[in-house]
FIBA-30832 format. One record per residue (C-alpha): x, y, z. Coordinates in nm, 2 decimals. Example, Ala and Ser with C-alpha at 12.3 -4.5 7.8 and 13.67 -1.06 7.14 Angstrom:
<pts>
1.23, -0.45, 0.78
1.37, -0.11, 0.71
</pts>
This chain:
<pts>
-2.14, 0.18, 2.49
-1.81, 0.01, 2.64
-1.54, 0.19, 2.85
-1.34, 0.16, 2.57
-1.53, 0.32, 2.33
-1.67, 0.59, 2.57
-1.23, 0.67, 2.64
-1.17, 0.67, 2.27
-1.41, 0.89, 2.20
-1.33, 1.11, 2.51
-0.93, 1.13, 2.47
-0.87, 1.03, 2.11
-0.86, 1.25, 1.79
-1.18, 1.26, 1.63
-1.02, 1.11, 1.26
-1.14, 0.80, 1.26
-1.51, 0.76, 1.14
-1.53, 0.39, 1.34
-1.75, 0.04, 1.33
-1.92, 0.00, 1.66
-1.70, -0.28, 1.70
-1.40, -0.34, 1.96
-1.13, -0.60, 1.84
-0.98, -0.82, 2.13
-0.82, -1.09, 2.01
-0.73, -1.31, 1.68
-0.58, -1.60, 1.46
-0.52, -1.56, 1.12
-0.79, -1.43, 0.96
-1.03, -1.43, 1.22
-1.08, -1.20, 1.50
-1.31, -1.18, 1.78
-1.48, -0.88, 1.98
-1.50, -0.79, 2.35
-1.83, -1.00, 2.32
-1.66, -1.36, 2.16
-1.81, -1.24, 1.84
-1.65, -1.42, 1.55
-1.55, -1.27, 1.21
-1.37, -1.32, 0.94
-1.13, -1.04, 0.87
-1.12, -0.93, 0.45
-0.90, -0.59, 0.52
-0.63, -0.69, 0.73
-0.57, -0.41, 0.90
-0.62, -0.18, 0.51
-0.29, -0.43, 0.38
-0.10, -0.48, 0.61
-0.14, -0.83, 0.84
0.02, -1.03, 0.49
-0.01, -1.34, 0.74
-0.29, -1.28, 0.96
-0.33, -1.23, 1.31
-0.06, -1.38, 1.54
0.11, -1.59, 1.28
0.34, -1.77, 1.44
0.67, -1.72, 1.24
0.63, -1.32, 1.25
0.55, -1.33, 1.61
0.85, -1.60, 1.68
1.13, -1.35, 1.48
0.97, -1.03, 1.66
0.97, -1.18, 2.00
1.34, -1.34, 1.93
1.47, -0.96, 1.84
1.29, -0.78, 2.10
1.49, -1.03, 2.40
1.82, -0.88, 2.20
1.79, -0.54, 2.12
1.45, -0.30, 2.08
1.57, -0.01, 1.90
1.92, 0.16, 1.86
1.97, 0.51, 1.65
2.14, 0.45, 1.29
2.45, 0.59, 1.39
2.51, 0.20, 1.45
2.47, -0.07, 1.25
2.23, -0.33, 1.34
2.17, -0.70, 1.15
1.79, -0.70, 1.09
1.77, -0.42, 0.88
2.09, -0.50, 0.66
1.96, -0.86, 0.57
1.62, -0.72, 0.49
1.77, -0.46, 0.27
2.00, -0.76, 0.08
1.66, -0.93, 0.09
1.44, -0.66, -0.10
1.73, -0.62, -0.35
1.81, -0.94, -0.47
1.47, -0.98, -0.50
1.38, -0.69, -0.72
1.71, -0.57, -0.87
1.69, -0.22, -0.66
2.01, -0.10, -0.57
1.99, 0.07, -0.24
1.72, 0.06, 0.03
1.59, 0.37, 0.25
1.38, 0.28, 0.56
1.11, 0.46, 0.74
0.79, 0.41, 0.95
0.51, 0.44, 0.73
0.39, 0.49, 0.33
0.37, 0.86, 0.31
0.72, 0.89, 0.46
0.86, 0.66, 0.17
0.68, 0.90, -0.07
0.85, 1.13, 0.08
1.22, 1.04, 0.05
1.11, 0.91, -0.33
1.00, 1.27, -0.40
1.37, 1.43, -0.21
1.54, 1.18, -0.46
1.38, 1.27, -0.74
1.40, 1.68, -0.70
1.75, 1.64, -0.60
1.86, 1.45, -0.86
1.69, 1.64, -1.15
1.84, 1.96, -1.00
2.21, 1.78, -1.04
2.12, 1.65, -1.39
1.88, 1.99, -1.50
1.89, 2.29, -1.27
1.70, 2.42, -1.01
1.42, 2.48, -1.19
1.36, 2.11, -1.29
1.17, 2.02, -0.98
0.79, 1.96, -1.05
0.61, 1.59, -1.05
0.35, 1.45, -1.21
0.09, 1.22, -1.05
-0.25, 1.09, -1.15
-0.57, 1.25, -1.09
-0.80, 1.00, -0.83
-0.41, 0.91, -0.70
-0.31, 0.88, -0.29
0.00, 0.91, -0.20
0.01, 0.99, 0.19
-0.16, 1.26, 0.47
0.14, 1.51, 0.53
0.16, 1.82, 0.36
0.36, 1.72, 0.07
0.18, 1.44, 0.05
-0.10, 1.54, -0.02
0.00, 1.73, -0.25
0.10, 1.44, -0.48
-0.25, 1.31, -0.39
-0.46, 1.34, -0.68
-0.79, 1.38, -0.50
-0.91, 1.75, -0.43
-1.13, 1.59, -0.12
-0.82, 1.56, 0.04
-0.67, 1.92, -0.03
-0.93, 2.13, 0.05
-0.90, 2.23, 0.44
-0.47, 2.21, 0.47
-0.38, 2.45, 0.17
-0.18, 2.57, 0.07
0.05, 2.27, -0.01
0.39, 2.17, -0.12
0.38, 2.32, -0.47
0.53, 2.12, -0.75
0.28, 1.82, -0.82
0.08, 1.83, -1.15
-0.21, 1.59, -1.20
-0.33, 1.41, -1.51
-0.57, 1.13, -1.57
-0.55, 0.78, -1.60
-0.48, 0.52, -1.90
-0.44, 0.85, -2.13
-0.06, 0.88, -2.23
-0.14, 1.18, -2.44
-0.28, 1.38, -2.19
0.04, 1.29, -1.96
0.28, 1.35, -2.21
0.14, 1.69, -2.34
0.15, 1.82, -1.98
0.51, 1.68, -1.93
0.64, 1.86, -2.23
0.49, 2.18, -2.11
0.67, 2.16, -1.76
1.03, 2.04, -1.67
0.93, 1.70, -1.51
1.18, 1.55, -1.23
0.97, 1.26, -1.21
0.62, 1.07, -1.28
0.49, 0.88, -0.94
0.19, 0.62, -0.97
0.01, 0.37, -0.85
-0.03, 0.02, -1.03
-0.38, -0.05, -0.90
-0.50, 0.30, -0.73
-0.65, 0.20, -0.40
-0.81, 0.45, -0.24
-0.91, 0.58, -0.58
-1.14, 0.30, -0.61
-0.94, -0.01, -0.61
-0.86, 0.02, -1.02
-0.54, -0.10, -1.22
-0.37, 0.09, -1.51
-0.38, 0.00, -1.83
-0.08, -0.21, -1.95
-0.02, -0.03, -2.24
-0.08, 0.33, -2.07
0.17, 0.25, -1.81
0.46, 0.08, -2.05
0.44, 0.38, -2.27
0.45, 0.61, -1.95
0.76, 0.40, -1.88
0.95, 0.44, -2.22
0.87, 0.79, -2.20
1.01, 0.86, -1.90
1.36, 0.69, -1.95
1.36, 0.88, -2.28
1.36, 1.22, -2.15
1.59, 1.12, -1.81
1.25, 1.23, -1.58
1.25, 0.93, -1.27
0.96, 0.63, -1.28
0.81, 0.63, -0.88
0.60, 0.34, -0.86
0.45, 0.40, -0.51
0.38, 0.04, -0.39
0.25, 0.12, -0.04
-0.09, -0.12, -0.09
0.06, -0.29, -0.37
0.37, -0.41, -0.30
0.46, -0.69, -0.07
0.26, -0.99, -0.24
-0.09, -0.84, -0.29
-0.15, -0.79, -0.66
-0.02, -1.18, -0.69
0.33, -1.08, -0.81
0.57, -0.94, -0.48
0.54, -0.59, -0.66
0.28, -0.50, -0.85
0.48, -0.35, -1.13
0.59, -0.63, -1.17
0.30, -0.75, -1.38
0.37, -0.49, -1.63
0.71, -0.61, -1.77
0.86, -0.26, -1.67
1.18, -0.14, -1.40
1.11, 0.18, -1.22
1.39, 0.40, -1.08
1.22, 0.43, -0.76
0.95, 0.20, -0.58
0.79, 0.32, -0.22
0.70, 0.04, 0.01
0.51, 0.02, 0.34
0.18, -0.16, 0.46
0.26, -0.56, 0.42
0.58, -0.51, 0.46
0.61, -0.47, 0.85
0.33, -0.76, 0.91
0.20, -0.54, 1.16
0.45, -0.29, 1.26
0.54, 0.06, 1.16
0.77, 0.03, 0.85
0.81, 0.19, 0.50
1.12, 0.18, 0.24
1.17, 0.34, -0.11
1.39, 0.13, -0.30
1.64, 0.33, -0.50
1.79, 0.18, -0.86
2.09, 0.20, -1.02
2.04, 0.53, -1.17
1.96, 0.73, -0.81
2.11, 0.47, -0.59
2.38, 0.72, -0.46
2.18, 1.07, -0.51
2.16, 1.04, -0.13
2.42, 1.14, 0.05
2.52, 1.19, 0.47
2.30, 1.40, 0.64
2.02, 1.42, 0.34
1.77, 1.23, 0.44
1.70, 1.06, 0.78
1.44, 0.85, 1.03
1.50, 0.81, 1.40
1.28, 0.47, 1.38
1.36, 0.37, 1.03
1.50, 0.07, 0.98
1.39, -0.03, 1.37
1.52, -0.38, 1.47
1.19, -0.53, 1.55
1.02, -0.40, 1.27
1.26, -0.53, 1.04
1.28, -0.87, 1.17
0.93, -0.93, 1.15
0.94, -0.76, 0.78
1.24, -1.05, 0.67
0.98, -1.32, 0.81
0.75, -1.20, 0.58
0.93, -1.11, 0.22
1.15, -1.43, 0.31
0.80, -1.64, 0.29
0.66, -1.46, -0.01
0.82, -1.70, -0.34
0.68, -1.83, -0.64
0.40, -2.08, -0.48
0.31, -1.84, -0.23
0.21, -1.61, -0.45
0.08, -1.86, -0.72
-0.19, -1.92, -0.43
-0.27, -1.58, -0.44
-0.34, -1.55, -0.74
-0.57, -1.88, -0.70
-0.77, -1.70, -0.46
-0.78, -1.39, -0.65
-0.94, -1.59, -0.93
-1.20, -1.74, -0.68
-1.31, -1.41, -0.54
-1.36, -1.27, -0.92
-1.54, -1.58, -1.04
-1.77, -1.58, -0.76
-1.84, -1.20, -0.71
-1.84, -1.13, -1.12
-2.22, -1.10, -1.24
-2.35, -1.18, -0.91
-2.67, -1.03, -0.80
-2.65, -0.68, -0.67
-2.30, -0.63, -0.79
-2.25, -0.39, -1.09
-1.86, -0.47, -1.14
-1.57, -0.61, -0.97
-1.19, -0.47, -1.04
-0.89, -0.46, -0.91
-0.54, -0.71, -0.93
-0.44, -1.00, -0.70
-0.62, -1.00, -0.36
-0.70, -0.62, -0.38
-1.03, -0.58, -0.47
-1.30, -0.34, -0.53
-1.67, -0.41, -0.59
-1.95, -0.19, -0.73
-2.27, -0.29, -0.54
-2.60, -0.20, -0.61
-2.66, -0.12, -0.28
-2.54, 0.15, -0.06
-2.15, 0.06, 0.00
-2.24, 0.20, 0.41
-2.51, -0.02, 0.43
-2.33, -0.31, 0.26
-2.04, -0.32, 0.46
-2.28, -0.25, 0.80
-2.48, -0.59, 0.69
-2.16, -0.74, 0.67
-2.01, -0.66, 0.96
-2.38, -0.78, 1.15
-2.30, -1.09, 0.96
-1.96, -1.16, 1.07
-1.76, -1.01, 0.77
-1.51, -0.74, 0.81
-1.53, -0.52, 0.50
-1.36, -0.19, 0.37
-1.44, 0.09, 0.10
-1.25, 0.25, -0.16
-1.48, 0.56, -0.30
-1.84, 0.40, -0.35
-1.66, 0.04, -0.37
-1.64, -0.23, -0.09
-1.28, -0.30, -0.13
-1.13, -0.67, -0.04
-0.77, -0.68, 0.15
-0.77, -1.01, 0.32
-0.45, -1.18, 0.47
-0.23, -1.36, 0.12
-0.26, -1.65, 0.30
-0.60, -1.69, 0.45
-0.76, -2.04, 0.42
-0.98, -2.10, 0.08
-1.29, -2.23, 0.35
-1.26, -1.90, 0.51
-1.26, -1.71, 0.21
-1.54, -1.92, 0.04
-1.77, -1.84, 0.35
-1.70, -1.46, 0.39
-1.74, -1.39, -0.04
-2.09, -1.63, -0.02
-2.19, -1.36, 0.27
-2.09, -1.10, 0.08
-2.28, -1.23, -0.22
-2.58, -1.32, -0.01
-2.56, -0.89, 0.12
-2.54, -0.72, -0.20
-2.81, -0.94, -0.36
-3.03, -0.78, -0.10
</pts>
């Protein structure tokens, strides 16, 4: 065992189940151990490298704002996160941006915006929210609670009350349970990720969406893996047709640093007010000059190629020997093996191939840009693995 690993284990919090593999270096989607062992990265750090490792444009506006000005408290104003905020909103028709460090804490300002602005429009009592069963929405205690995953509840109860869960793709079951509670809002994911890398129906999550502006309750599309360019389109509700109030981002967005946002439309764009909500580091200079390189970069071709590769790694993987089924939107991917998944993803990682999971799914989150030749190789591993 290396020093390194023989520290982490010694001084580090034992939450992360590791590979026996210790990352030193990188370009785009490759990386390389402490060995000079090549592979070919397919999670990107679970999302959120969008151009690799090292690409040169994130690394150039990073390095550019950390010679100006690291960090400065938002009692100030500061440039970075203003044109990133114009950015996001032109781009999607959001209103109003809220920056934080990671995914959950989006979730969480979503989840303040909707309670407080369904106790201005409905009382007090109007505070609940429903999610959807196999749902993950973040690790902290309200979090969590939104999570619709009981593997994750289990040792931190008792939690935030006021989430209700419901499966699915089944509008009737959703709807019967919101007109039996006073609903604030209705949070989701497009494609859930950790539930197993599977998209929503269409037609289950257009009617979730007409239902929802009927009876005033607030749309959350939480975004955190989706958003930023990975389900082809540069949100991933986006291939629905529909406009949520409220979309959470995080992940992609930062390139490799610590940011989230929840993007607020018209309808809740001024629910927050002074002294309501706040985030020492949101909004951080650095982070949100690497995050313009990125969304800046992410237009029509861009993501045109992405959905080019997406169609590669389904038309290669689809039917293939060892592989029951293969599902998910854009370049996030999950794939039922025959297999183990644990001893997939160990073959692959022997092989040069750096693999995730999702469930009892190997789950695909390679850079949006990584080179077709690259990609080619690692899915003909892949294929070559689960076959056996």
């Amino acid at each position: 065992m290396s020093i390194i690993k023989e520290k982490d284990k010694k001084y580090i919090a034992n939450t992360y189940n590791r590979f026996p593999i210790e990352i030193v270096s990188g370009k785009g989607s490759l990386v390389f151990d402490e060995n000079g062992k090549r592979y070919i990265d397919m999670g990107s750090g679970i999302g959120v490298t969008s151009f690799g490792i090292s690409d040169p444009e994130w690394v150039g506006a990073v390095s550019e704002q950390l010679n100006k000005v690291q960090h400065m408290s938002n009692l100030y104003y500061t440039e970075p996160c203003v044109k990133l905020a114009e950015l996001l909103c032109e781009a999607t028709g959001f209103k109003k941006v809220f920056f934080g460090n990671s995914g959950a804490e989006a979730d969480e300002c979503a989840i303040k915006v909707a309670r407080k602005y369904a106790a201005q429009k409905k009382g007090s009592g109007c505070y609940k929210i429903i999610t959807l069963i196999n749902s993950f929405h973040g690790r902290t205690v309200t979090t969590l609670a939104a999570t619709g995953q009981e593997v994750f509840h289990k040792d931190f109860l008792p939690l935030t009350d006021g989430f209700l869960h419901t499966p699915a793709n089944d509008f009737e079951a959703l709807k019967k349970l919101a007109s039996e509670n006073e609903i604030a809002a209705i949070m989701l994911e497009c494609v859930q990720g950790e539930g197993g890398v599977i998209a929503l129906d269409k037609e289950f999550l257009t009617s979730v969406a007409e239902y929802a502006a009927e009876n005033d309750i607030l749309l959350i599309v939480d975004e955190v893996q989706t958003g930023n360019g990975r389900t082809g389109e540069l949100y991933g509700y986006m291939n629905y047709g529909i406009m949520p109030d409220i979309i959470t981002t995080a992940k992609g967005l930062g390139g490799g640093l610590p940011l989230g946002a929840a993007l607020l439309g018209e309808k809740v764009e001024s629910v927050l007010g002074f002294g309501d909500h706040g985030s020492t580091y949101g909004g951080n200079p650095i982070a949100c000059a690497g995050a313009y390189s990125v969304i800046s970069r992410i237009d029509k071709e861009f993501l045109a190629s992405v959905k080019a590769k997406s169609e590669l790694v389904f038309k290669t993987l689809s039917g293939a020997k060892g592989i029951e089924s293969v599902s998910g939107m854009g370049l996030m991917i999950g794939i039922k093996t025959e297999r183990s998944v644990k001893e997939v993803v160990a073959e692959c990682n022997e092989r040069g191939v750096l693999c995730l999971t999702a469930k009892d799914k190997l789950r695909l989150l390679p850079a949006l840009n990584i080179e077709t030749e690259l990609l080619t190789e690692a899915l003909e591993i892949i294929k070559q693995v689960c076959a056996g």
